[in-house]
C-alpha positions in Angstrom: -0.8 39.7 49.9 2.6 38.7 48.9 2.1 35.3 47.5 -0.8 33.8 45.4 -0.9 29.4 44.8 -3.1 27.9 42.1 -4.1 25.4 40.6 -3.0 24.5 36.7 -5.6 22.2 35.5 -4.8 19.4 32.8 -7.1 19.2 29.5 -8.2 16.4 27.6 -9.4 16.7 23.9 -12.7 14.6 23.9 -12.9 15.2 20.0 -10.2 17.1 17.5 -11.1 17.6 14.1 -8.9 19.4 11.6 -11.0 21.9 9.4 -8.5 23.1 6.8 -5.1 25.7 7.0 -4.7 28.7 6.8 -1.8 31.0 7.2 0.4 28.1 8.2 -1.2 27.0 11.0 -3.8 24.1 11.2 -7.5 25.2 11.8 -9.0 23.2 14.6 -12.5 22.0 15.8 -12.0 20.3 18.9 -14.2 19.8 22.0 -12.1 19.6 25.5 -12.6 19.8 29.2 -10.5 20.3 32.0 -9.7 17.2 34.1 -8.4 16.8 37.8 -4.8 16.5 37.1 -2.9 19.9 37.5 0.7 21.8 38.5 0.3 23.7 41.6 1.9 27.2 40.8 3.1 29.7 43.3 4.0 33.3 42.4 5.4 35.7 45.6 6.3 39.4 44.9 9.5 41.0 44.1 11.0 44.1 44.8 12.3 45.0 41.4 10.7 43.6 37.9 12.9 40.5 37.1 11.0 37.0 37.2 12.6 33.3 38.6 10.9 30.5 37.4 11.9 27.3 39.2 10.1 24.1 38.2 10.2 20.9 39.6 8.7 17.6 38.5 7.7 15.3 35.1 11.4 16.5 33.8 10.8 20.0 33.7 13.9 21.0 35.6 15.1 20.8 31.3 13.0 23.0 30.2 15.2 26.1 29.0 14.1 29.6 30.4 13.2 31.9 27.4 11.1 28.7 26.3 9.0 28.1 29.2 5.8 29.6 29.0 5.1 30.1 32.6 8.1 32.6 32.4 7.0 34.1 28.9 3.3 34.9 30.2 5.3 36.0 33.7 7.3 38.6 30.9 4.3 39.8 29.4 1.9 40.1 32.5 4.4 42.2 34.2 5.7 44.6 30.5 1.7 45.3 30.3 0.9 46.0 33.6 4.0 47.6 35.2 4.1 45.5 37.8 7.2 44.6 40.1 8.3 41.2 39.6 8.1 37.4 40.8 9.2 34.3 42.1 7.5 31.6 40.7 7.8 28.1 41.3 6.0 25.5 39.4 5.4 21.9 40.9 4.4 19.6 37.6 2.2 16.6 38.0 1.2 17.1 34.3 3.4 14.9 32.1 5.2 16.5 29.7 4.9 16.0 26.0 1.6 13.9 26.6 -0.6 16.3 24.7 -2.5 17.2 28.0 -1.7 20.9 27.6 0.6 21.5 30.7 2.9 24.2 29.6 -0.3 26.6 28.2 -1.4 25.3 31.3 1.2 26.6 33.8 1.2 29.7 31.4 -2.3 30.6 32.7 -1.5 29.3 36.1 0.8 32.2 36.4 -1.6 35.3 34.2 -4.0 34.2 36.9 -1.7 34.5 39.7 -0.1 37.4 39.0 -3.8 39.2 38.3 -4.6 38.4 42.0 -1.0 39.3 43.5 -1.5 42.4 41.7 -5.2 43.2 41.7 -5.3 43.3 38.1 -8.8 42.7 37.1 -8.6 43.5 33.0 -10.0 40.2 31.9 -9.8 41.1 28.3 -6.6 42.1 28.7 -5.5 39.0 30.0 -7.1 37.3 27.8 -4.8 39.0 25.0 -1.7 38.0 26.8 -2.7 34.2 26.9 -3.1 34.4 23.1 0.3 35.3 22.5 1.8 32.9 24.7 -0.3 29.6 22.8 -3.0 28.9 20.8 -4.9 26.9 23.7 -3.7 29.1 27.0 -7.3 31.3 26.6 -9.2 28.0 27.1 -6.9 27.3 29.8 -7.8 30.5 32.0 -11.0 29.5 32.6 -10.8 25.4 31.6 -14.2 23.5 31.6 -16.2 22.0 28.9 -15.2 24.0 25.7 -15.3 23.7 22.2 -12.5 25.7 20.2 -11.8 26.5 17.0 -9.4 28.0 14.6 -5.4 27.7 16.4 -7.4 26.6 19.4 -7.8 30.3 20.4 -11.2 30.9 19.7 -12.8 29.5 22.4 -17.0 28.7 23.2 -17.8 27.3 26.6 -20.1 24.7 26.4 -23.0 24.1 29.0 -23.0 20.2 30.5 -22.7 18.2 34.1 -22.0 15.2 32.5 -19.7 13.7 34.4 -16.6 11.7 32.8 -14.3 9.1 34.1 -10.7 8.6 32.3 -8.0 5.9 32.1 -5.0 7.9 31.1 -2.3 6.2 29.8 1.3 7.8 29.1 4.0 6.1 26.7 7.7 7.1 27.5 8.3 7.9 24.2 7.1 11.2 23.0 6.0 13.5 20.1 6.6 16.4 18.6 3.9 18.3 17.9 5.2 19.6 14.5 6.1 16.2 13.5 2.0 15.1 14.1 0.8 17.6 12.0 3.6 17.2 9.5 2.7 13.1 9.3 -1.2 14.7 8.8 -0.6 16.5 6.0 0.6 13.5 4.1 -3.0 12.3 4.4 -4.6 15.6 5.6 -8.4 13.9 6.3 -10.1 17.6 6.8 -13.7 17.7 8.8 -15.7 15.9 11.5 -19.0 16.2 13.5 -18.7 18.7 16.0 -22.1 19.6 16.2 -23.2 16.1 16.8 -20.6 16.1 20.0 -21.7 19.7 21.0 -25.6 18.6 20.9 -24.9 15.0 22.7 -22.6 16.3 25.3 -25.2 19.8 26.3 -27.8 16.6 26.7 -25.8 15.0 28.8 -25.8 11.6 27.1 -22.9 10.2 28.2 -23.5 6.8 25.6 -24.1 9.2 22.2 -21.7 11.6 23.3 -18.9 8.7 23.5 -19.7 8.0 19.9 -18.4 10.9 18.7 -14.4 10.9 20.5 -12.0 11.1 17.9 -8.7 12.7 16.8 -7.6 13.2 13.6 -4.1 13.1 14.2 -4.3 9.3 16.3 -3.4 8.0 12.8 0.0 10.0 11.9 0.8 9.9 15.7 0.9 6.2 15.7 3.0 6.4 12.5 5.7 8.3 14.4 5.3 6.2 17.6 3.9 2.9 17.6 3.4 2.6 21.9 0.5 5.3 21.0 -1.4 2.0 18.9 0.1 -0.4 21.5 -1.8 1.6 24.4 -5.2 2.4 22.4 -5.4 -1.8 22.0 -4.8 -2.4 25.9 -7.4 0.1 26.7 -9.9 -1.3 24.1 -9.0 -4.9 25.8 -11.3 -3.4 28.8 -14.4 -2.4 27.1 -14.8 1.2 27.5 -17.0 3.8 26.3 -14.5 5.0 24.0 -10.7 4.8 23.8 -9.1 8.4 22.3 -5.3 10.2 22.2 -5.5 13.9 23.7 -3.5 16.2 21.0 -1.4 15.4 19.5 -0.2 12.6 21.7 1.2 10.6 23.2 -1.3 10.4 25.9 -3.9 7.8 24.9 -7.1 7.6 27.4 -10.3 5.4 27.6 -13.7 7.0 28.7 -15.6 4.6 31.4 -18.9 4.6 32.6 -18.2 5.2 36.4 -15.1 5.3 38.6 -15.2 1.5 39.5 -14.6 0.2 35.9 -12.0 2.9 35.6 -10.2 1.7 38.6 -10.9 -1.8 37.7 -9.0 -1.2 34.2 -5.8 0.4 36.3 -5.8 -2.3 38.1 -5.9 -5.1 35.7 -3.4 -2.8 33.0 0.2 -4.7 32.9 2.1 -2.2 30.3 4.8 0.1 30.4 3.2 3.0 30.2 2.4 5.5 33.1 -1.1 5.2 34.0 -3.8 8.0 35.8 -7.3 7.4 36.7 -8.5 10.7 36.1 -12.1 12.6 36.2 -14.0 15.7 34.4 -13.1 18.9 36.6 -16.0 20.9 36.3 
């Protein structure tokens, strides 16, 4: 096997709570799942140990090199495992800077890659990798339904076929993830119910379960960028289950009850923003 392709699912946070800090970082509680928007990745062996990363698509042709974290996780994968190197070309279709997770995404896009081009099977040692890449590329390896906690690293699957149906909705402008949390800590609004979510979504009750999406950081987000408030009120116009931002923005979605409203919404939407009908990719 000289080339592997796979599939880099997108995430959405359904709730995000912030529980306190410590060390400098901001402790998390925040239940995602995976969704059906993803970068295909394609690693293909080398002869000597060097990586090329070449991406293409959403503006990541700026990214610069020793920041991209499909070629960090490429470094680390190969430093642990004394493997040759590889060629590895990234086609985005997750927007960048939209708080869907793309980068840890494509990060364990390529750990997963390089295990099978390689026939490395040390899961936990994988695992170990993804954590120094970013705090959510763990969750990302294996994607689903999940609750995590602390940096976003400790992660707890979470058992449910409920089915969800997303309008997606991407401002131009973007934001910085630093800048969110800096915003937050003027206010700093600790806690949240993520038990209540946990229990309603395990049920499968898609109408209690939609009562508890929230983010903490929608507030100090919209503060930095007002197209976030601007696309929560044109997806509230259409009478969802629940309108939400993923991250820390600036993607802003609204949760429908099956894919005909969703694609009814799209239809009717006339902003500027980039728009995706999206569903749960279980």
């Amino acid at each position: 096997m000289d080339t592997v392709r796979v599939k880099a699912y997108a995430k959405i946070n359904l709730t995000l709570s912030v529980t306190g800090v410590k060390d400098g970082y901001h402790m998390l509680d925040s239940i995602v799942t995976s969704v059906d928007l993803y970068d295909a990745v394609k690693v293909k062996k080398r002869r000597d140990g060097l990586v090329s990363v070449t991406m293409r698509g959403c503006g990541s042709e700026n990214i610069p090199f020793g920041s991209n974290n499909a070629v960090k996780a490429a470094q680390a994968f190969i430093e642990k495992y004394s493997t040759r190197g590889a060629d590895i070309t990234v086609n985005k279709n997750i927007p960048v800077g939209a708080g869907l997770g793309g980068s840890s995404a494509d990060a364990a896009g390529v750990l997963l890659a390089l295990a099978r081009l390689y026939d490395v099977r040390d899961t936990a040692g994988i695992k170990l990798i993804a954590d120094r890449i970013g705090s959510d590329v763990r969750y990302m390896l294996s994607g689903g339904y999940a609750r995590l906690f602390g940096r976003g690293n400790e992660v707890k699957p979470l058992e449910s076929k409920l089915k969800l149906y997303f309008l997606l909705l991407v401002p131009k402008a973007r934001i910085s993830s630093a800048e969110c949390y800096k915003a937050f800590d003027l206010r700093a609004v600790f806690g949240g119910d993520g038990d209540g979510a946990e229990t309603a979504l395990e049920a499968g009750d898609k109408t209690s379960f939609s009562g508890y999406v929230s983010n903490a950081l929608t507030e100090a987000a919209n503060g930095l960028c007002a197209e976030v408030g601007e696309a929560i009120q044109a997806l509230k116009a259409f009478d969802p289950l629940a309108v939400n931002m993923t991250g820390s923005g600036s993607g802003v979605y609204a949760v429908f009850e099956n894919a005909e409203f969703r694609d009814y919404a799209k239809s009717r939407y006339r902003g500027n923003a980039a728009v995706y009908a999206l569903k749960t990719q279980l």
